[in-house]
C-alpha positions in Angstrom: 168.2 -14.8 17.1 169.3 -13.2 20.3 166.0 -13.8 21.8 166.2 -17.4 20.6 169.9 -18.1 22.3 168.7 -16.7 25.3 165.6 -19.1 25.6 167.6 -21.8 25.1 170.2 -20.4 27.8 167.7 -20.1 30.2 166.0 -23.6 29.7 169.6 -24.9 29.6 170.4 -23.7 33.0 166.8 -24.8 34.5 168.2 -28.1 33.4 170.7 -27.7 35.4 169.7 -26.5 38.3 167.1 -29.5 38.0 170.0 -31.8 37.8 171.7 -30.6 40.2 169.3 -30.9 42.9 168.5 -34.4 41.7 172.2 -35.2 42.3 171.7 -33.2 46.0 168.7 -35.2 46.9 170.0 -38.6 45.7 173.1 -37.9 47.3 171.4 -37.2 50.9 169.0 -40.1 50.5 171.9 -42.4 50.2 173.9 -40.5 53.2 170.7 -40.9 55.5 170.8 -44.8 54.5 174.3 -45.1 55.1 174.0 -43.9 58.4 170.7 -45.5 58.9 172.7 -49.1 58.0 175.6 -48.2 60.5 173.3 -47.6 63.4 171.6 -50.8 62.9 175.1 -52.9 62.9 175.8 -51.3 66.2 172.4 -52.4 67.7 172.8 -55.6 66.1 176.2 -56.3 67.8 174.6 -54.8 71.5 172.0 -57.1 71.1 173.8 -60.5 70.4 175.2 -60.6 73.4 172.1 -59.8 75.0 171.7 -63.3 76.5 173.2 -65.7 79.7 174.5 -68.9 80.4 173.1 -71.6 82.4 173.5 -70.8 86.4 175.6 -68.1 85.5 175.4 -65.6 88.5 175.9 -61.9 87.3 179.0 -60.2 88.1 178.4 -58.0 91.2 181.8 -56.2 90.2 184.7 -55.1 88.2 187.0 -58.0 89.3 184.0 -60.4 88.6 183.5 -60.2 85.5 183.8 -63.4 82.9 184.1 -63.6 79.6 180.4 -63.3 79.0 180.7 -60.6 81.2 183.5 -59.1 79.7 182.1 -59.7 76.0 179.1 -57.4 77.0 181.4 -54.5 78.3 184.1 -54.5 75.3 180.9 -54.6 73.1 178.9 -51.9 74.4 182.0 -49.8 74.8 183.0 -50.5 71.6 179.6 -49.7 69.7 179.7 -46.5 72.1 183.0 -45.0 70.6 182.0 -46.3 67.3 179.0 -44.1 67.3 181.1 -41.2 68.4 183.2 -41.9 65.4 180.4 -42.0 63.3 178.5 -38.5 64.5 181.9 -37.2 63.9 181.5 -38.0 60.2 178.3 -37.1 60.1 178.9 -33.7 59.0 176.1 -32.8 56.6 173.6 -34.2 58.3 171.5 -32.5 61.1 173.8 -30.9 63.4 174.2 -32.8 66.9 173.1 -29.9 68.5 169.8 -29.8 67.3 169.1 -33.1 68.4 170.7 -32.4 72.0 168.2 -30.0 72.1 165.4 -32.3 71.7 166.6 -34.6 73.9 168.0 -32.3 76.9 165.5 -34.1 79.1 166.8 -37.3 78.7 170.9 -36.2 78.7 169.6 -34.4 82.1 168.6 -37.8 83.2 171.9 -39.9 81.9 173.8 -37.2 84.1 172.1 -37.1 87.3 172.6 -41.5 86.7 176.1 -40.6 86.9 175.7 -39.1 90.1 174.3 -41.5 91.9 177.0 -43.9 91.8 178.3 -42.0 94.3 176.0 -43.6 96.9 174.9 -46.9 94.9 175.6 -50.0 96.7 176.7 -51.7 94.0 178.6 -48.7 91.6 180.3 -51.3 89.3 176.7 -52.4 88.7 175.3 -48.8 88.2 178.2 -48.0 86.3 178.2 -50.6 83.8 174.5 -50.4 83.3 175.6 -46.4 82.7 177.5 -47.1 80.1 174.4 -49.3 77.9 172.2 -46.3 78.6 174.7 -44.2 77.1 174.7 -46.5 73.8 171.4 -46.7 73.6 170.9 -42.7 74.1 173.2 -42.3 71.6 171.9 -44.8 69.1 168.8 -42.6 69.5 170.8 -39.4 68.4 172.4 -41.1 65.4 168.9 -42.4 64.0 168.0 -38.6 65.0 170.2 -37.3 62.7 170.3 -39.8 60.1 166.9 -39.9 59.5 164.6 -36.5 57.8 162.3 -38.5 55.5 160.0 -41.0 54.9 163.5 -43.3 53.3 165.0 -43.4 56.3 162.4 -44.3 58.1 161.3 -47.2 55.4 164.7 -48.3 56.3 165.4 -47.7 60.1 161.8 -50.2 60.2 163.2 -52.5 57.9 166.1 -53.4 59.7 165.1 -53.1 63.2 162.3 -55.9 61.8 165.2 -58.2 60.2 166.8 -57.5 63.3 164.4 -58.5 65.6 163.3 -61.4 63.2 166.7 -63.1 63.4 167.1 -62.6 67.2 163.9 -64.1 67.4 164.9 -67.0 64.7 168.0 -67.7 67.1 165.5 -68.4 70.3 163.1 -70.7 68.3 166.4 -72.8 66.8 167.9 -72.6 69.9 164.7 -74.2 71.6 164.0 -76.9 69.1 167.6 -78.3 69.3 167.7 -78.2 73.9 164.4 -77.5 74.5 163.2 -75.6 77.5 167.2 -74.7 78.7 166.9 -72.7 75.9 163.6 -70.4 76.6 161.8 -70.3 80.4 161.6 -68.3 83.5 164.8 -70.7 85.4 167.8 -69.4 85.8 169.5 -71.9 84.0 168.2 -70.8 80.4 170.0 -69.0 78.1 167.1 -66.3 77.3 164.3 -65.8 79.9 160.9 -65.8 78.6 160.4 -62.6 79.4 163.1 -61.6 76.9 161.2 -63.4 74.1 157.8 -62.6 74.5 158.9 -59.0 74.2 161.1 -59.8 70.7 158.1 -61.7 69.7 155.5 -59.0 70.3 157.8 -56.0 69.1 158.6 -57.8 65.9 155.0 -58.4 65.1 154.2 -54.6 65.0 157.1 -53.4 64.1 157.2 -55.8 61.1 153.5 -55.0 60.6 153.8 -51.5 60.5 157.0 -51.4 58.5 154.7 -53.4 56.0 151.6 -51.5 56.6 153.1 -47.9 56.7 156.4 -48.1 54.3 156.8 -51.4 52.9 159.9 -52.0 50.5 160.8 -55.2 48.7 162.5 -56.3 51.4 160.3 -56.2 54.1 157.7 -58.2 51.6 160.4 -60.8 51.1 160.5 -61.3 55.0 157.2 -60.2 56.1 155.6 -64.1 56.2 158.4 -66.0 57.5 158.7 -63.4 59.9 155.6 -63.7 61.1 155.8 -67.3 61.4 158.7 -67.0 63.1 157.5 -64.2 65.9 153.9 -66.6 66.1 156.1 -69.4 67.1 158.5 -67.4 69.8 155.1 -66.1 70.7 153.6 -69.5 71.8 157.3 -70.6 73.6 157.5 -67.8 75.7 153.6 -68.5 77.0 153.8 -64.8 78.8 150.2 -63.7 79.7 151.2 -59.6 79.8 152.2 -60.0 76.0 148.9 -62.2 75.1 146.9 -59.2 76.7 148.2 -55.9 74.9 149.5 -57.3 71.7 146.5 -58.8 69.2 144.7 -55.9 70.3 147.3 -53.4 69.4 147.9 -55.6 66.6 144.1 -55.0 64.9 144.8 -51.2 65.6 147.5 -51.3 63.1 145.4 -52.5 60.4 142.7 -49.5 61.6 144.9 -47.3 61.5 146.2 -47.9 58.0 143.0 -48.6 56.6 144.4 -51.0 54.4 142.5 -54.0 52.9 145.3 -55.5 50.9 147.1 -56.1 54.3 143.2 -57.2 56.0 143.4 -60.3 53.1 147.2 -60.8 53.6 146.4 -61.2 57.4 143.3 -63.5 56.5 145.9 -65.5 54.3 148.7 -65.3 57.0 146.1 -67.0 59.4 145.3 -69.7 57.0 148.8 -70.7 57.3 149.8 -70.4 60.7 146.4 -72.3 62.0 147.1 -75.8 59.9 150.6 -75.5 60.8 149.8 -75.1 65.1 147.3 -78.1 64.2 150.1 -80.1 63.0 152.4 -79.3 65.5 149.8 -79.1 68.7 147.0 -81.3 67.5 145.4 -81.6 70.9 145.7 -78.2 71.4 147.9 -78.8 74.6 149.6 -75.8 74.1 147.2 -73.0 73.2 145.2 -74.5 76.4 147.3 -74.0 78.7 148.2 -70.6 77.9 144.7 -69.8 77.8 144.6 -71.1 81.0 147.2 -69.3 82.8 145.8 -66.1 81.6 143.0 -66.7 82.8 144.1 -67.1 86.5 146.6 -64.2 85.9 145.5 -62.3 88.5 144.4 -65.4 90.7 147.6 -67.2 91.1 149.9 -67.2 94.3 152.9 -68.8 95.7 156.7 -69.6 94.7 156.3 -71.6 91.5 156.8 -69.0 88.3 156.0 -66.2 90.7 157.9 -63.6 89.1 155.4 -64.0 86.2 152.4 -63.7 88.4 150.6 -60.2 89.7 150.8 -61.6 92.9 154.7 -62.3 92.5 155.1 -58.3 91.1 153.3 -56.8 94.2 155.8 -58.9 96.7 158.2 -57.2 94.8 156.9 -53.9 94.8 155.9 -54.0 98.4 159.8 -54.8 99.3 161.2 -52.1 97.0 159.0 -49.9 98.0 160.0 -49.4 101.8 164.1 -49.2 100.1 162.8 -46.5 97.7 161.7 -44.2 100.9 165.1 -44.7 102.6 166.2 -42.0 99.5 162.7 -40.6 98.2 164.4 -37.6 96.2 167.9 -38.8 95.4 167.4 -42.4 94.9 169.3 -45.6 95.8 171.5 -45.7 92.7 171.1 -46.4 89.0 169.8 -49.5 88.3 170.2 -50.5 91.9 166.6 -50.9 93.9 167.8 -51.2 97.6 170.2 -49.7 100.0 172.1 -53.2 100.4 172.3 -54.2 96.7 169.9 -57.1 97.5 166.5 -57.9 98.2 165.3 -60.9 100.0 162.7 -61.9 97.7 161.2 -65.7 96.7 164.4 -66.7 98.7 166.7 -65.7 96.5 168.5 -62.4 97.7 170.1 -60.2 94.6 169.4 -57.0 92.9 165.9 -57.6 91.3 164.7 -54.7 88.5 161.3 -53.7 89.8 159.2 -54.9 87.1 157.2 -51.7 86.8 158.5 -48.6 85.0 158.1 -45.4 87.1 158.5 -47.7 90.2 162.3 -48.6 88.5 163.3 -45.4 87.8 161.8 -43.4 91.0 163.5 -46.1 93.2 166.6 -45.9 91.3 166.9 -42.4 90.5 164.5 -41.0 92.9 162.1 -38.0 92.4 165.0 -36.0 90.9 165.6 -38.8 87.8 161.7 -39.5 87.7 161.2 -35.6 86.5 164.1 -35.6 84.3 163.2 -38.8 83.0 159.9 -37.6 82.0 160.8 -33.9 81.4 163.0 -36.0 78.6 159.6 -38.2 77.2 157.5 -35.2 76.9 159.3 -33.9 73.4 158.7 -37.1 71.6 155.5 -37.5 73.2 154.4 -33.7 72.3 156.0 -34.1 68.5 154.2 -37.4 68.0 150.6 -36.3 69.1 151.4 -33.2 67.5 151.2 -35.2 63.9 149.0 -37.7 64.8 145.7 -36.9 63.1 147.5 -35.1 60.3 147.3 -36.6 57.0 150.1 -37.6 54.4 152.7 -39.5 55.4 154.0 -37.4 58.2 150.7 -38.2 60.0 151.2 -42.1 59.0 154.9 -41.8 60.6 153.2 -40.0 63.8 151.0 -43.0 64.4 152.9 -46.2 63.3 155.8 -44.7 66.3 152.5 -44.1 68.4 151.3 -47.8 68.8 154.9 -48.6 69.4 155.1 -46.5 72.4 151.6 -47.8 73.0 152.8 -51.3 73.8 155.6 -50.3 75.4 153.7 -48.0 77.8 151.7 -51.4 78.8 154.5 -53.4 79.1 156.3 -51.0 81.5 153.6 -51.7 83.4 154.5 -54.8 85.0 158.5 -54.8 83.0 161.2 -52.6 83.3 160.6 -52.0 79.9 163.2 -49.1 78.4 164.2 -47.9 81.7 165.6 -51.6 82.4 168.9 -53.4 80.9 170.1 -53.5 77.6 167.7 -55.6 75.6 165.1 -55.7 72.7 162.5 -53.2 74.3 165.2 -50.7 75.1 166.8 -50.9 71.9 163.7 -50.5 69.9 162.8 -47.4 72.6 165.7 -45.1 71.9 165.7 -46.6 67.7 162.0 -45.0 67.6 162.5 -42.0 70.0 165.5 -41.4 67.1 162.5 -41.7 64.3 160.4 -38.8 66.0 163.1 -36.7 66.2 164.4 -37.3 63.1 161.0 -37.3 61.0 158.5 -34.9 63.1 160.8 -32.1 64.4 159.7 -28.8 63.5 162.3 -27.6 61.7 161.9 -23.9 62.3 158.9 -23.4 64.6 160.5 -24.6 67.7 164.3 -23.9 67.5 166.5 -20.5 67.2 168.0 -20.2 63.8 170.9 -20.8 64.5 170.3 -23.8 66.2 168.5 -25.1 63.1 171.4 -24.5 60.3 173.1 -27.7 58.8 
């Protein structure tokens, strides 16, 4: 009888035990999605004021500032100390130190930024572009520590694809009620093209590989009208850089997957996106003439759409370059490319981002910011090849964030890419940097104990 009572008692407290690590693990499932959901909102707020108004000229400083200008600041302040407020709260997740320690390189790199004000010819500039960096650093931390498993990052994918989607929805709306003042390379639009060719080609692998990789219900609900939506962004913004890298990069996320249920779903996503740019283009005006200009990408010279030419990049880069040398090690100021504040380029003189990655931060930051800056890439980098070929779906999370650095590597090419202002690239940047933190850290191997405790 005693033997039978204590069988019982044993299986009864295996039960519980069971339970209550049921209770644990639903309980930080729904923590890491809170925080997940909270990050999101702030990125969502930076980003809709992401945008300009017609022949507005950009504030130089403080005491220029309008109300656009002024929205932007009071935004990204205010999604800064809301972020603080949140880490604060975010007391059983993983401990803020552990992810300063994975991204020291990059907090290296936000400091030394802070320093060079101090001889930036336009410090209201560096400053303010300071304190975006600082959100989006920190936006990286909190999807750091909100994120350990493969929940999270079904969820951090989802919503930086619904994001992305109704940014994207806003441009095409916004085009088909004004037309080109909505979308084009003038100053007098309220996005640049630029701006939407990268929200169109991020969304399309981010929502692929959120569909591919760790699909939910929602991302099936908006998978299709999302692509729609991206195809049609992708056709407004005609950029030839985007055409290049992205179908290509595209194709390697069905590869990579190995997946034929997505192969037919893209078959099927064809057949409806073909009839529809027959309806809409049916002489193929369009498609032609993007063909066409990338075609004579590399060919095409002069003052008409330069800025979206090679031609017009290497004028730039040949008039930065000579500013950069004035301060090879310190650099010129964050965010600022030449010792005046302005360079007299295509006859319009103002502070121009250099369109090229290392060649934006090395002239801004100088040598010093370029190591730091790199010093700070090299974790993620090293965590994300680390997984890459490992199977399960720590080696699937490895590779969908790899393509997405992939394409943002060739964009920086010839695009200030993450190192530039606040936008859609930079946002999704530090959102994934967050992700390989937060889901490929070793959790023992690389850190002190003590460190590692939560």
């Amino acid at each position: 009888m005693g033997s039978s009572q204590s069988v019982l008692l044993g299986r009864s407290t295996d039960s519980f035990l069971v339970d209550d690590a049921n209770q644990a693990l639903t309980q930080k499932l729904k923590s890491e999605q809170f925080f997940v959901i909270v990050a999101m909102m702030v990125a969502w707020v930076a980003l809709a004021f992401v945008f300009s108004l017609p022949d507005r000229d950009e504030p130089l400083t403080a005491a220029g500032l309008d109300l656009l200008g002024l929205g932007k600041i009071i935004s990204r302040i205010g999604g800064l100390a809301f972020l603080v407020a949140v880490n604060l709260m975010m007391v059983r997740q993983v401990r803020i130190r552990v992810v300063v320690f994975y991204l020291a390189g990059f907090i290296a790199f936000f400091c030394w930024s802070v320093v060079t004000i101090s001889w930036s010819a336009l410090p209201a500039v560096s400053g303010g572009q300071l304190i975006s960096l600082a959100l989006l650093m920190l936006l990286g931390a909190t999807v750091a520590r909100a994120v350990e498993s493969d929940h999270g990052v079904r969820m951090a994918l989802f919503l930086l694809s619904l994001l992305l989607t109704t940014r994207a929805l806003a441009m095409v709306l916004l085009y088909v009620a004004i037309g080109a003042t909505s979308v084009s390379r003038e100053h007098d639009s309220f996005f640049h093209s630029t701006d939407a060719a990268e929200t169109a080609s991020i969304g399309i692998l981010v929502l692929t590989t959120a569909m591919m990789g760790f699909p939910n219900w929602f991302t099936r609900v908006i998978f299709y009208p999302g692509m729609i939506i991206f195809g049609a962004l992708f056709m407004i913004a005609q950029n030839r850089l985007t055409l290049i890298i992205t179908p290509p990069i595209f194709l390697l996320i069905f590869l990579m997957n190995g997946n034929r249920q997505g192969l037919v779903k893209l078959a099927f996503l064809c057949s409806l996106i073909v009839p529809m740019i027959m309806l809409a283009d049916p002489g193929l005006e369009t498609f032609s003439k993007l063909v066409g200009s990338t075609e004579q990408y590399a060919m095409r010279s002069g003052n008409d759409d330069t800025l979206s030419t090679l031609s017009g990049r290497t004028e730039l880069w040949e008039a930065i370059w000579p500013e950069y040398l004035k301060s090879p090690i310190f650099g010129l100021g964050y965010f600022v490319t030449s010792t005046t504040g302005e360079l007299d380029v295509w006859f319009v003189p103002r502070n121009y981002t250099a369109h090229n990655q290392v060649l934006q931060v090395l002239a801004t930051t100088g040598i010093v910011g370029l190591a730091l800056f790199l010093s700070g890439l090299a974790i993620p980098f090293q965590l994300v090849m680390s997984k890459l070929l490992r199977k399960g779906s720590e080696g699937l999370a490895a590779r969908s964030i790899a393509v997405i650095f992939l394409w943002m590597a060739l964009w920086g090419l010839l695009n200030s890419s993450f190192s530039g202002p606040l936008g859609t690239s930079s946002v999704t940047f530090w959102i994934i940097v967050g992700l390989a933190v937060g889901r490929l850290r070793k959790h023992s191997a690389n850190l002190p104990a003590t460190l590692e405790k939560a």
